[in-house]
C-alpha positions as CSV (number, residue, x, y, z in Angstrom):
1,X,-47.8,22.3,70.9
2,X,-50.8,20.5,72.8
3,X,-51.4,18.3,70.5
4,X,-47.9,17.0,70.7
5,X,-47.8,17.2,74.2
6,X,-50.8,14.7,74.0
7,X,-49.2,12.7,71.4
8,X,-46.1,12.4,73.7
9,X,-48.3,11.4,76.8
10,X,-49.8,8.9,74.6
11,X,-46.3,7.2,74.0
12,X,-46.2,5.8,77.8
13,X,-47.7,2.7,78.8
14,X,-51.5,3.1,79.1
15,X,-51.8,3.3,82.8
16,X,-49.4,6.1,83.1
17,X,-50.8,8.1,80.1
18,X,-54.0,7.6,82.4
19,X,-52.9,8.5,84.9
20,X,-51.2,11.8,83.2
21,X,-54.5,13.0,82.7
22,X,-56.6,12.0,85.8
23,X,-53.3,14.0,88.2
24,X,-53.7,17.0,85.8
25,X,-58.1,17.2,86.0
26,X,-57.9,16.6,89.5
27,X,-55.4,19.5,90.0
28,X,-57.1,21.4,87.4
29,X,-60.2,20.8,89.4
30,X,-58.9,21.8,93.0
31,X,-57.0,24.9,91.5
32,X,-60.7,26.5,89.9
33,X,-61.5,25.7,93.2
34,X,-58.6,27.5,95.1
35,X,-59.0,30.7,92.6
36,X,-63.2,30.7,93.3
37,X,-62.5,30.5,97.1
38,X,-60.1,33.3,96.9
39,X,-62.2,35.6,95.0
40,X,-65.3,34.6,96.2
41,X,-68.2,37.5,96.3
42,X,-68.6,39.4,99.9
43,X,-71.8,37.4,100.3
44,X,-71.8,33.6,101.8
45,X,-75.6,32.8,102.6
46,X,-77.4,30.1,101.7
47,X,-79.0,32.2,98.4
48,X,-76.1,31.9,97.0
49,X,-75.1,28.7,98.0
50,X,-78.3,27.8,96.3
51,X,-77.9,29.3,93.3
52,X,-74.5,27.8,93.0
53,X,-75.5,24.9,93.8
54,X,-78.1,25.0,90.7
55,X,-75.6,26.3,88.8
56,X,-73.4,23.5,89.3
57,X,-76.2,20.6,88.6
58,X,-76.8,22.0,85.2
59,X,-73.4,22.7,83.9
60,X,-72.7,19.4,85.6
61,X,-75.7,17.4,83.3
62,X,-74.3,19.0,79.9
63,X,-70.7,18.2,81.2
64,X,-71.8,14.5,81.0
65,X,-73.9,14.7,78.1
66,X,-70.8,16.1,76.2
67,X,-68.3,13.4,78.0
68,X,-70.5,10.3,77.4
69,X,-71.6,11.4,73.5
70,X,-68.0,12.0,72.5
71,X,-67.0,9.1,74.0
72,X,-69.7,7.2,72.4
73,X,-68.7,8.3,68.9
74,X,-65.3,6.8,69.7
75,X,-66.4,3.7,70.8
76,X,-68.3,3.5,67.3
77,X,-65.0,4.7,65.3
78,X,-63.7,1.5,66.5
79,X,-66.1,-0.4,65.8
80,X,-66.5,1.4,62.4
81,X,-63.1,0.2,62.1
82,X,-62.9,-3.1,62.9
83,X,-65.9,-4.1,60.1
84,X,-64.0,-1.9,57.5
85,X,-61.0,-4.0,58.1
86,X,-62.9,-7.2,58.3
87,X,-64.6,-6.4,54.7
88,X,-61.1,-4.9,53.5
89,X,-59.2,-9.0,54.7
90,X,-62.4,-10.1,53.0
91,X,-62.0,-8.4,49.8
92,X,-58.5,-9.5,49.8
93,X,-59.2,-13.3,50.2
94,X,-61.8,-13.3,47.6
95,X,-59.2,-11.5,44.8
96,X,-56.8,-14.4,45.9
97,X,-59.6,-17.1,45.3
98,X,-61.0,-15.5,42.3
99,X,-57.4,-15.4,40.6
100,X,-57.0,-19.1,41.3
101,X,-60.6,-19.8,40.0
102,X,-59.6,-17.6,36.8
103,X,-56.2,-19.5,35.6
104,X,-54.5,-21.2,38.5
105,X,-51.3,-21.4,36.3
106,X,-51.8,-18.3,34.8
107,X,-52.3,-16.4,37.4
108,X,-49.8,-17.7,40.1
109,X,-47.1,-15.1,39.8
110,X,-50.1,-12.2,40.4
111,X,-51.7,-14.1,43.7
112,X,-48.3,-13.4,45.6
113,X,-49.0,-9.9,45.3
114,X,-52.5,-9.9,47.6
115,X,-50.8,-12.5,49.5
116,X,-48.0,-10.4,50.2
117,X,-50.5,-7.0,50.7
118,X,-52.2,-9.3,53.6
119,X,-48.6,-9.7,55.2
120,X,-47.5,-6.2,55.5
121,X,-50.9,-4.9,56.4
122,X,-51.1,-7.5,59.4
123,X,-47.2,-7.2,60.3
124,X,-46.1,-3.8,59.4
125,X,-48.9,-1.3,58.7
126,X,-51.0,-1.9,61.6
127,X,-48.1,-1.0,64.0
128,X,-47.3,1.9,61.5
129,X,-51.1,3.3,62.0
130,X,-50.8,3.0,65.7
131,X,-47.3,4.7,65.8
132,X,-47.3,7.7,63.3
133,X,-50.8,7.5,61.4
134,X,-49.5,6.5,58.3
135,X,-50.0,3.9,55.3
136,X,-47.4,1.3,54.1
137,X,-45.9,2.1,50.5
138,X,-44.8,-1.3,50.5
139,X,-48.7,-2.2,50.9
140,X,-49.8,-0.1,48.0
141,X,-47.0,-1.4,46.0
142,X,-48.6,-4.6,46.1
143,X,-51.9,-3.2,45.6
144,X,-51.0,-1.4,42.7
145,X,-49.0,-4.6,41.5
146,X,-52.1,-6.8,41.9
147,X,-54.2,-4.5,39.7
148,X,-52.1,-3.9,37.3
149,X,-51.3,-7.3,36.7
150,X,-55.3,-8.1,36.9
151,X,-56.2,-5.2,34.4
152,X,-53.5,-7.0,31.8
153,X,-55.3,-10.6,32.2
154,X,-56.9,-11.8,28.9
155,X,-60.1,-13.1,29.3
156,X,-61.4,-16.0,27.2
157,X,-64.8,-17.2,28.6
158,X,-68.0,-16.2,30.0
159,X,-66.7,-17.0,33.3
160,X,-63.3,-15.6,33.3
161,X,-65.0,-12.1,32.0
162,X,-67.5,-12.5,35.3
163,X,-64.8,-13.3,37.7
164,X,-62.9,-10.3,36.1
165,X,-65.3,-7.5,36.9
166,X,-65.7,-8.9,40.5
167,X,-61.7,-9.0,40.9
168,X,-62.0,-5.2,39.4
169,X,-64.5,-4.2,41.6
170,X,-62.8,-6.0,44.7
171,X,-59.3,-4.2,44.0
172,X,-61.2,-0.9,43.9
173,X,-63.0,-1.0,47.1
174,X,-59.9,-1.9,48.8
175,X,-58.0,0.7,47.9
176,X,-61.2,3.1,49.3
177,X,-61.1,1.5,52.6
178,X,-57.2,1.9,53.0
179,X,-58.0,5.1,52.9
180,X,-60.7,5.1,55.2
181,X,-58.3,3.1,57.5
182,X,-55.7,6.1,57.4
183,X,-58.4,8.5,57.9
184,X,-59.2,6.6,60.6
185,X,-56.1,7.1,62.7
186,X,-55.4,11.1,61.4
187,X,-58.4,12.1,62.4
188,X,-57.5,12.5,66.2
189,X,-59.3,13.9,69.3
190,X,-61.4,16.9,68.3
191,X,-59.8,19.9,70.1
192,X,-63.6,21.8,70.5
193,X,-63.8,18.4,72.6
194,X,-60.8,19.4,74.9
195,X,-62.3,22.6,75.2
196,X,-65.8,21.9,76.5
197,X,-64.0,18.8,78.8
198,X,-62.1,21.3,80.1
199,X,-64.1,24.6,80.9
200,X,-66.9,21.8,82.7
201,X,-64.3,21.1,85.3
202,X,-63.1,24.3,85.6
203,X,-66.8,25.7,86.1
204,X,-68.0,22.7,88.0
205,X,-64.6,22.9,90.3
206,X,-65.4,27.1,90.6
207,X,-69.2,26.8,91.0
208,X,-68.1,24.8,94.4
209,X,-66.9,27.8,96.5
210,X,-70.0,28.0,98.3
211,X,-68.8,24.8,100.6
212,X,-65.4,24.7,102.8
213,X,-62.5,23.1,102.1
214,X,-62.6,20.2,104.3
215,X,-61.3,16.4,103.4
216,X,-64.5,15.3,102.7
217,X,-65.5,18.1,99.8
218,X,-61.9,18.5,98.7
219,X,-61.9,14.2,98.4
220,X,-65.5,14.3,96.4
221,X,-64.2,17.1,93.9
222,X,-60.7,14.8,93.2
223,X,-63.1,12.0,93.1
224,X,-65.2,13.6,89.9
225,X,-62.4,15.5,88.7
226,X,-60.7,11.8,88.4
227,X,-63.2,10.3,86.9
228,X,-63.5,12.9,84.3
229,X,-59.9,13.1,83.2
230,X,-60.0,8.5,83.0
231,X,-63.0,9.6,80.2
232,X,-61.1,12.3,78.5
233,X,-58.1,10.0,78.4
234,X,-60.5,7.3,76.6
235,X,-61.9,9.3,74.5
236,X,-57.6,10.6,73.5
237,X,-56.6,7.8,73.2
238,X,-59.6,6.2,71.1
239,X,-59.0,8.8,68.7
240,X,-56.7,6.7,67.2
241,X,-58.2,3.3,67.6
242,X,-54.8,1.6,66.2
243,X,-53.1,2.6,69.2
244,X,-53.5,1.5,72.8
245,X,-56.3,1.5,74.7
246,X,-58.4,0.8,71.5
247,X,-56.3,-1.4,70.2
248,X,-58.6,-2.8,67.0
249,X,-56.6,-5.7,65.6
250,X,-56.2,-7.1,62.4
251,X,-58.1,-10.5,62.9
252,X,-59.7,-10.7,59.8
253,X,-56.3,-10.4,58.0
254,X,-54.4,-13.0,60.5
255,X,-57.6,-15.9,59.8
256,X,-56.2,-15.3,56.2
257,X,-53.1,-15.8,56.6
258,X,-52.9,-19.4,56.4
259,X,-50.1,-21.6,55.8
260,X,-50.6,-21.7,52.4
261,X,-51.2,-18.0,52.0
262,X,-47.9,-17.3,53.1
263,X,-46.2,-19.6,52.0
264,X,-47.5,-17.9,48.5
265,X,-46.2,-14.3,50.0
266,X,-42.7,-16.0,50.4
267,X,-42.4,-17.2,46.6
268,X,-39.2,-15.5,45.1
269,X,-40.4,-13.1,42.2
């Protein structure tokens, strides 16, 4: 269930989802607050203010450390992401070229199929990822269609046999980083993650009961707990880095889309 509430929040527009989760920290944050006030031990002095207050500093520096690592690795996901699709439009455009090098005539009927792959991946699957972390069928068909129809190419020089393997080769590795692309946006926000984002504020927000409630202290503790929620929401939402704020785009398959390339995607069968 929380992971489809999350999901659901992550439908709105990005600042609303953002702001979703900075207006539930903050009132997360002022509630542990509320609670520690409330039961709050018979003793007020400045010991314990002390030790709360060195209490607070350290759970405070490993609440960071966990906040800006996690959201490191997601920044890197993206990025991971981005060069796998770069290398997968890469792969794609040299199978193109090397069937035209092979037998332009021969091969003319087979180089609408990665032309077509390029299409759907840019068009339809990216959106697909973003929406419901899924593949196109339509995209493997054409995958599956390309190597087929490359396995069942006779070969009859030196060269042809060399362009083979790398067409072989080319066609295998893309279908390993389609996966990796799926992977990609299935993998989601780790929910140990949530956890330790969430038990900081709370123990931070608690740890705090030593000062009065005034504007000023109840202002500073939204003002953390706000920030924190903005880096848990990144972090969400980068969890899928199809999908909005991450937003990785298919550049390296829209430079291959030329004119010409789809104008080879929209040759009748």
């Amino acid at each position: 269930m929380g992971n489809a509430l999350i999901d659901h929040i992550l439908t709105l527009p990005v600042m609303m989802s953002a702001s979703v989760f900075i207006v539930a920290t903050v009132l997360l944050a002022l509630a542990s607050y509320a609670v520690a006030r409330w039961a709050r031990p018979w003793s007020d002095g400045s010991e314990t203010r002390e030790l709360a207050g060195s209490v607070t500093f350290r759970i405070a520096a490993l609440h960071g450390l966990v906040l800006a690592l996690v959201f490191a690795q997601e920044l890197g996901n993206i990025r991971d992401v981005q060069t796998a699709a770069a290398r997968e439009a890469s792969l794609v455009s040299d199978i193109f070229h090397d069937l035209e090098r092979f037998d332009p005539d021969a091969t003319g009927r087979i180089r609408r199929d990665p032309a077509r792959y390029a299409v759907i991946v840019a068009e339809e699957e990216w959106d697909r990822l973003a929406s419901d972390a899924r593949l196109s069928l339509p995209a493997w068909d054409a995958w599956e269609s390309a190597y087929l129809a490359i396995l069942d190419l006779p070969t009859e020089t030196l060269a042809q046999e060399r362009l083979m393997g790398f067409m072989l080769h080319d066609i295998r590795e893309l279908s390993a980083l389609r996966d990796a692309r799926e992977n990609a946006a299935l993998s989601g926000a780790s929910s140990l993650f949530l956890f330790a984002a969430i038990a900081g504020v709370v123990l931070i927000s608690a740890a705090w009961f030593t000062w009065a409630p005034t504007a000023l202290h109840l202002g500073l503790m939204a003002g953390f707990a706000a920030y924190t929620g903005l880096i848990v929401f990144f972090v969400v939402a980068y969890a899928n880095p199809y999908h909005a704020p991450g937003n990785a785009e298919p550049t390296g398959f829209e430079r291959f889309l030329t004119d010409r390339v789809r104008a080879v995607a929209a040759e009748p069968d």
